[in-house]
PADO-87274 format. One line per field, with one value per residue (C-alpha): x, y, z; residue in one letter; residue number from 1. Coordinates in nm, 2 decimals, decimal comma, padded with zeros to 4 digits, always signed. Last residue first. Layout:
<dokols>
c1 <- [X / ...] $
c2 <- [Y / ...] $
c3 <- [Z / ...] $
aa <- [A / ...] $
i <- [NUM / ...] $
</dokols>
This chain:
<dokols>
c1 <- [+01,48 / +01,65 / +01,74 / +01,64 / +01,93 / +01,97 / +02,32 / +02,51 / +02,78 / +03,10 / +03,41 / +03,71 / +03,87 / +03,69 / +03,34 / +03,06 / +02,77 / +02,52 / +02,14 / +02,02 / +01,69 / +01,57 / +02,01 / +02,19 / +02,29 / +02,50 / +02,86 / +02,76 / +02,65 / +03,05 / +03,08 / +03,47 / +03,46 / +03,63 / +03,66 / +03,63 / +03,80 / +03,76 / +03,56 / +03,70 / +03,48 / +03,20 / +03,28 / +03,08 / +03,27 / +03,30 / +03,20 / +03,29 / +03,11 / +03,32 / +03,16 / +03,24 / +03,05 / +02,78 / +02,49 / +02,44 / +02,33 / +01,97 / +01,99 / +01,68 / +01,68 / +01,76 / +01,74 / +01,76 / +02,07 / +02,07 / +02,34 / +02,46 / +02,41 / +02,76 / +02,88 / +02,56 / +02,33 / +02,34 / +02,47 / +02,42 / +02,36 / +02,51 / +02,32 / +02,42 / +02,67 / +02,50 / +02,56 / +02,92 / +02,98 / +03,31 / +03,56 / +03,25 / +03,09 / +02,87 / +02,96 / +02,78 / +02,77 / +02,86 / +02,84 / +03,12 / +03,12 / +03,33 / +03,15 / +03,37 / +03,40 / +03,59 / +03,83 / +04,21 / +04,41 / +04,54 / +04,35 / +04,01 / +03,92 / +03,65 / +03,65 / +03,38 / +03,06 / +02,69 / +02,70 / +02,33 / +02,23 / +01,92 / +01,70 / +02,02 / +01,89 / +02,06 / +02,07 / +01,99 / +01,97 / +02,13 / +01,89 / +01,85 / +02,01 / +01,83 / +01,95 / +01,83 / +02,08 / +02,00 / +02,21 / +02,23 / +02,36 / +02,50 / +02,54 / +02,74 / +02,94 / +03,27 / +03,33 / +03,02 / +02,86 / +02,80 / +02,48 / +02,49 / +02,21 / +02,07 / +01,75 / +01,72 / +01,53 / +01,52 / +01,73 / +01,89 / +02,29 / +02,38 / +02,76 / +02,90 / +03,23 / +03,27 / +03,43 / +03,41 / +03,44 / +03,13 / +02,91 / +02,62 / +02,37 / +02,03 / +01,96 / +01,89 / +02,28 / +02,31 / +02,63 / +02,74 / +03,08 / +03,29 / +03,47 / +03,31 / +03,33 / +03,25 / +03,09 / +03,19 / +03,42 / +03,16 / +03,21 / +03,04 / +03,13 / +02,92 / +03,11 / +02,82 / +02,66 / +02,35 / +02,32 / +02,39 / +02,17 / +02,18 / +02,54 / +02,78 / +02,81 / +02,95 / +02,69 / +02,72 / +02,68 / +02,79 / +02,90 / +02,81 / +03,17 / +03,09 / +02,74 / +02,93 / +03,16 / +02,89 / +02,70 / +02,97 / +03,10 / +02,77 / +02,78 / +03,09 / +02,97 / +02,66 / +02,90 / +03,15 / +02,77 / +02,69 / +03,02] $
c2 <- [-08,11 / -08,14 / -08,47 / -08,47 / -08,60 / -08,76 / -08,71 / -08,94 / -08,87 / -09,04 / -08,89 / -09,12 / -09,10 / -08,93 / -09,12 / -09,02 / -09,17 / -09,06 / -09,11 / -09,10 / -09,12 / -09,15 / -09,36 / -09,19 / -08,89 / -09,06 / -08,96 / -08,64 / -08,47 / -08,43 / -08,39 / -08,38 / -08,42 / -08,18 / -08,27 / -08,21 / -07,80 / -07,67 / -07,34 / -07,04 / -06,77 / -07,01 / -07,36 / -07,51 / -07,86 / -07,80 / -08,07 / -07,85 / -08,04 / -07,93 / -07,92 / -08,03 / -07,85 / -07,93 / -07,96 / -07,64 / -07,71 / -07,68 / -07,68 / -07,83 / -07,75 / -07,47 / -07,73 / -08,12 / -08,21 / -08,53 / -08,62 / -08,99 / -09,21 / -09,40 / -09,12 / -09,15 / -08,85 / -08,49 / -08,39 / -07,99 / -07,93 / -07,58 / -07,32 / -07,39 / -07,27 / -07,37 / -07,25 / -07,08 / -06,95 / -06,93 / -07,24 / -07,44 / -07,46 / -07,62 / -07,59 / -07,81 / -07,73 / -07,98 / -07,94 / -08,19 / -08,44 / -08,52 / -08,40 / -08,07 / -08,04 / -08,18 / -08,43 / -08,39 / -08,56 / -08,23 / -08,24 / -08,34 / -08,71 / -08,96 / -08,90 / -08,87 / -09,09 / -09,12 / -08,72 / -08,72 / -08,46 / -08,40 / -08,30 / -08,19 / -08,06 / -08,12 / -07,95 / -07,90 / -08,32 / -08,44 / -08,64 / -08,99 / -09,25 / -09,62 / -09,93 / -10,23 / -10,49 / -10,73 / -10,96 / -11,08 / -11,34 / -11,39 / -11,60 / -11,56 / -11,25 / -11,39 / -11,55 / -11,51 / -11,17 / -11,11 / -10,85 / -10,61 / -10,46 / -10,16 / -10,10 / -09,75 / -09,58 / -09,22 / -08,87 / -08,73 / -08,65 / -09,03 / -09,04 / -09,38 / -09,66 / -09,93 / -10,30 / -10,47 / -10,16 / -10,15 / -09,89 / -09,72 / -09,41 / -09,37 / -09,35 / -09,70 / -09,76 / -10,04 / -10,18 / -10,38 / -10,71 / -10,87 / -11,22 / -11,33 / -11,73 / -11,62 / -11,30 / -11,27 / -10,96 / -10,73 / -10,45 / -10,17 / -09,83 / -09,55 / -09,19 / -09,01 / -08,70 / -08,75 / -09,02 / -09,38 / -09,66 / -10,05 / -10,07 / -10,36 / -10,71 / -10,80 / -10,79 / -11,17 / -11,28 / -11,63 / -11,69 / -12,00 / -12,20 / -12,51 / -12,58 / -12,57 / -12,82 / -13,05 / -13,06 / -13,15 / -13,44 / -13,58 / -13,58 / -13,76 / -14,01 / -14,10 / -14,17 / -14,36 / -14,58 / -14,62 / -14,77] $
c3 <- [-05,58 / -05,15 / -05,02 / -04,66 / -04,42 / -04,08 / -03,98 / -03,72 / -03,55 / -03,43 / -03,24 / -03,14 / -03,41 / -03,67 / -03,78 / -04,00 / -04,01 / -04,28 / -04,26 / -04,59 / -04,68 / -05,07 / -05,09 / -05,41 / -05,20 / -04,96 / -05,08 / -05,26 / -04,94 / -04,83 / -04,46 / -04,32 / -03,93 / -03,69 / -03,32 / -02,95 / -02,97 / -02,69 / -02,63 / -02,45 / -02,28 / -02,18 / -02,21 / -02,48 / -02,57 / -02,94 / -03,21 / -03,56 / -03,91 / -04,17 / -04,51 / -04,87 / -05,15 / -05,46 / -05,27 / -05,11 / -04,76 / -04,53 / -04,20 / -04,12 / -03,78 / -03,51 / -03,22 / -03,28 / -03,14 / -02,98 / -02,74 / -02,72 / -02,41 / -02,29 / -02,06 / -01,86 / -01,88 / -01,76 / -02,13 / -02,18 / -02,60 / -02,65 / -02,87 / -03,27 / -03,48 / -03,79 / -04,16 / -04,11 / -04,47 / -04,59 / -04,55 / -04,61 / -04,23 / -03,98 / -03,61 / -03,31 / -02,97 / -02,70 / -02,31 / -02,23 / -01,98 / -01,68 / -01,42 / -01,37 / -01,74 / -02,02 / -01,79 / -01,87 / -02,12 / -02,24 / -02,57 / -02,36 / -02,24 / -02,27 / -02,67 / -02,86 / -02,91 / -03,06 / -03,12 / -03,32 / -03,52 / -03,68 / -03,97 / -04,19 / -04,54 / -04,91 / -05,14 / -05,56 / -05,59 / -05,88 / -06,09 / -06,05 / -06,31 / -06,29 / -06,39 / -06,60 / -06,77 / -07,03 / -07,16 / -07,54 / -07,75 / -08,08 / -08,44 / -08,78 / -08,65 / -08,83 / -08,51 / -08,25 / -08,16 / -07,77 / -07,79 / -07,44 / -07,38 / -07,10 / -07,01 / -06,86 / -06,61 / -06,65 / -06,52 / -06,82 / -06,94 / -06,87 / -06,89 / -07,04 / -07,02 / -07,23 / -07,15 / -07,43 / -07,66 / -07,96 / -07,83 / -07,84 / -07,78 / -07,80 / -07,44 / -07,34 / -07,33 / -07,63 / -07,62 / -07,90 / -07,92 / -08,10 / -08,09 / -07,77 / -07,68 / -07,34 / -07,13 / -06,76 / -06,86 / -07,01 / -06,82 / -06,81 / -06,62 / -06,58 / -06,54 / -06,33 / -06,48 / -06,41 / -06,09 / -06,05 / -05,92 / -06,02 / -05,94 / -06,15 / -06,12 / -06,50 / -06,82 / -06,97 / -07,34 / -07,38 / -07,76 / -07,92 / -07,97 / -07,71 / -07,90 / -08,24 / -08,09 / -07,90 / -08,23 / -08,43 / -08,18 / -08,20 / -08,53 / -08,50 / -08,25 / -08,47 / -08,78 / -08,55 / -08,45 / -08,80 / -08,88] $
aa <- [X / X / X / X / X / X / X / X / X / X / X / X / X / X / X / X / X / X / X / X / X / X / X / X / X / X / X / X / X / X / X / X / X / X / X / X / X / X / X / X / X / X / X / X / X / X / X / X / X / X / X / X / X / X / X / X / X / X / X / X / X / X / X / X / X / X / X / X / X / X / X / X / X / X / X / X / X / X / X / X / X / X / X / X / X / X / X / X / X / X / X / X / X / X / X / X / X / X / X / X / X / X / X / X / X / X / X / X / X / X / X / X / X / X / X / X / X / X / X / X / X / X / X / X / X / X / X / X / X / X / X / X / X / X / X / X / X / X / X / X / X / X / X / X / X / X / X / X / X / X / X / X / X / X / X / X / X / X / X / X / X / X / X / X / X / X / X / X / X / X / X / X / X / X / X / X / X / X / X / X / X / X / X / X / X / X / X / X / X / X / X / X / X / X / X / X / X / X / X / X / X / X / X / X / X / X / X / X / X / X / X / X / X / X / X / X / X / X / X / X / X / X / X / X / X / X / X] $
i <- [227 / 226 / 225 / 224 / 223 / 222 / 221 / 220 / 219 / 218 / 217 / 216 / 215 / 214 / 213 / 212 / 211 / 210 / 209 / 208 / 207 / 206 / 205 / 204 / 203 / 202 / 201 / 200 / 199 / 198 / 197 / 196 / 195 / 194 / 193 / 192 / 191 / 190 / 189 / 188 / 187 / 186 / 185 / 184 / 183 / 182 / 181 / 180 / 179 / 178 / 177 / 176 / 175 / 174 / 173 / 172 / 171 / 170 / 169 / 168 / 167 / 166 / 165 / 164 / 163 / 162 / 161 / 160 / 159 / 158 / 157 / 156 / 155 / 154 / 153 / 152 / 151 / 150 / 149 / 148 / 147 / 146 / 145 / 144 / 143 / 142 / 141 / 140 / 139 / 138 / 137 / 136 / 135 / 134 / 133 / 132 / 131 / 130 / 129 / 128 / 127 / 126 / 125 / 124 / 123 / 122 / 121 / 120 / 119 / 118 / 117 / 116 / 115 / 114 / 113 / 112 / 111 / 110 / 109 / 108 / 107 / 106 / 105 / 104 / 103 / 102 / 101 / 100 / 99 / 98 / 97 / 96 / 95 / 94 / 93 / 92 / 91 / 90 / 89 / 88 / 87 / 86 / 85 / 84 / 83 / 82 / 81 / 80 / 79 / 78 / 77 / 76 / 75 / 74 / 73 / 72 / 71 / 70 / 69 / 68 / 67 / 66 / 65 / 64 / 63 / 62 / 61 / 60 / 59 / 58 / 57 / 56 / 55 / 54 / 53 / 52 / 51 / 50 / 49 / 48 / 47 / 46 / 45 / 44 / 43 / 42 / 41 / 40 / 39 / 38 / 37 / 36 / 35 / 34 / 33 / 32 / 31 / 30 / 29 / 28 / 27 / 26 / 25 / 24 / 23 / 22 / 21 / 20 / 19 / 18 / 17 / 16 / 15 / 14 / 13 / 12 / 11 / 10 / 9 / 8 / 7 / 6 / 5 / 4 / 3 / 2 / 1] $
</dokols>
């Protein structure tokens, strides 16, 4: 008898044990910026019959899976309580992420060209040795921000051009650009590539070098965020 009293305690113990809630913030990104839609999910949490966000900024929520704009730059701890079954017990994670503010533009140090095609649009060689002069073209559609001198290329086809003449550049923030590789030819340029630059992409990283890629053509930005 005393050891089926001993097993059902036991049993008791392992039961109430089983049924405490597990709170549990999912993976998520530890930077964001103001403004940015914030998703949290509580998904990994168990035994949870109701739940409280906390967002560090004076604001909360009860969803499971909530979702929050920061309207201020800070760091943030972040809770998530995991309430039990008629809320008699819980548990709470702790998440910590930081929102940046938005930078005002953005500034291109360089430019690297670290390959394009071997050929021109007719299948034909660029120049007489085979390689193009490039110039490089920034614009939004409106404003031309770069149309820079020609870079000649008296290297092997493998080895990138640089571009560092007539830099920073320096961009509005909040706008997409088209980055314009032309083989410099004179009276008529060709036409190498055009590449789609949007700042917002790689603004969370302090220093951002961006590669971007179009077919054949690759380059490389080096870029300055801009407060």
């Amino acid at each position: 008898m005393k050891c089926l009293a001993l097993l059902f305690v036991l049993f008791l113990f392992c039961s109430c044990e089983k049924n405490e809630p597990i709170a549990c913030i999912s993976s998520m990104d530890e930077k964001y910026e103001v403004e940015d839609k914030v998703a949290f999910v509580a998904n990994c949490s168990e035994n949870d019959f109701g739940y409280c966000w906390d967002f560090g900024d004076g604001n909360n929520s009860e969803d499971k899976n909530p979702e929050h704009i920061y309207t201020s730059s800070g760091i943030y701890t972040v809770e998530l309580k995991v309430y039990s079954k008629n809320n008699k017990s819980f548990e709470s994670d702790y998440k910590t992420i930081i929102v940046k503010d938005l930078p005002l533009s953005v500034a291109i140090t360089s430019i690297v060209l670290s390959s394009f095609p071997e050929l021109n649009w007719n299948g034909d060689l660029w120049d007489i040795q085979g390689l193009p002069d490039v110039r490089f073209q920034i614009v939004d559609g409106t404003t031309t921000y770069l149309d820079g001198i020609e870079v000649g290329q008296n290297q092997l086809f493998n080895q990138s051009y640089v571009y560092y003449n007539d830099f920073p550049v320096e961009l509005p923030f909040n706008s997409d650009y088209l980055l314009n590789v032309l083989d410099e030819d004179g009276v008529t340029d060709e036409l190498i590539s055009v590449l789609n630059f949007n700042p917002a992409l790689y603004s969370l990283d302090e220093e951002a070098s961006a590669t971007i890629i179009d077919g054949d053509c690759a380059l490389i930005l080096k870029l300055q965020w801009v407060y």
